[in-house]
C-alpha angles and dihedrals in degrees: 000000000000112000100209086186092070112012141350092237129111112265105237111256116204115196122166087199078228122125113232100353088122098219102199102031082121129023130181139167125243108200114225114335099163094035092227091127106262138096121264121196135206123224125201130215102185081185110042123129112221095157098321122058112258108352111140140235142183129218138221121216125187124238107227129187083259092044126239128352111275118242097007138192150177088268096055087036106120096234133000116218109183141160110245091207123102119250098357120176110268125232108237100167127076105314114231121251100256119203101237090173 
């Protein structure tokens, strides 16, 4: 979705192509994994299936100089942390500030 009224760039889209894993229920930034300078944010789906029905995982995303990637998913995310157990409760509330180094 492009925003004229700020910039002429395209607006980041996150979709997990999964029906009901409610990617987005909880965001949080991340600071600087990858210490390049910009932020990096992590985006919770308390219902994807990533080998167990609804288990659960968040996603980390890297900050880059042009944002976020445009039109992202679970496939171009920078790292994957799941459950592995079915049904698992999901985590609805702020998500921590993991170390990924």
């Amino acid at each position: 979705m492009l925003d004229p009224l700020i910039t002429a760039t395209e607006d980041p889209v996150f979709q997990s192509n999964q029906v009901a894993a409610k990617l987005g229920q909880a965001v949080s930034g991340a600071g600087d994994i990858n210490g390049n300078g910009y932020g990096d944010v992590i985006i919770g789906a308390p219902y994807f299936d990533a080998g167990q029905s609804d288990e659960g995982a968040a996603f980390v995303f890297l900050g880059s100089a042009s944002g976020l990637v445009a039109n992202s998913t679970p496939a171009n995310a920078h790292r994957q942390l799941e459950s592995d157990g079915s049904g698992a409760p999901p985590a609805t509330g702020p998500a921590p500030t993991p170390r990924l180094d």
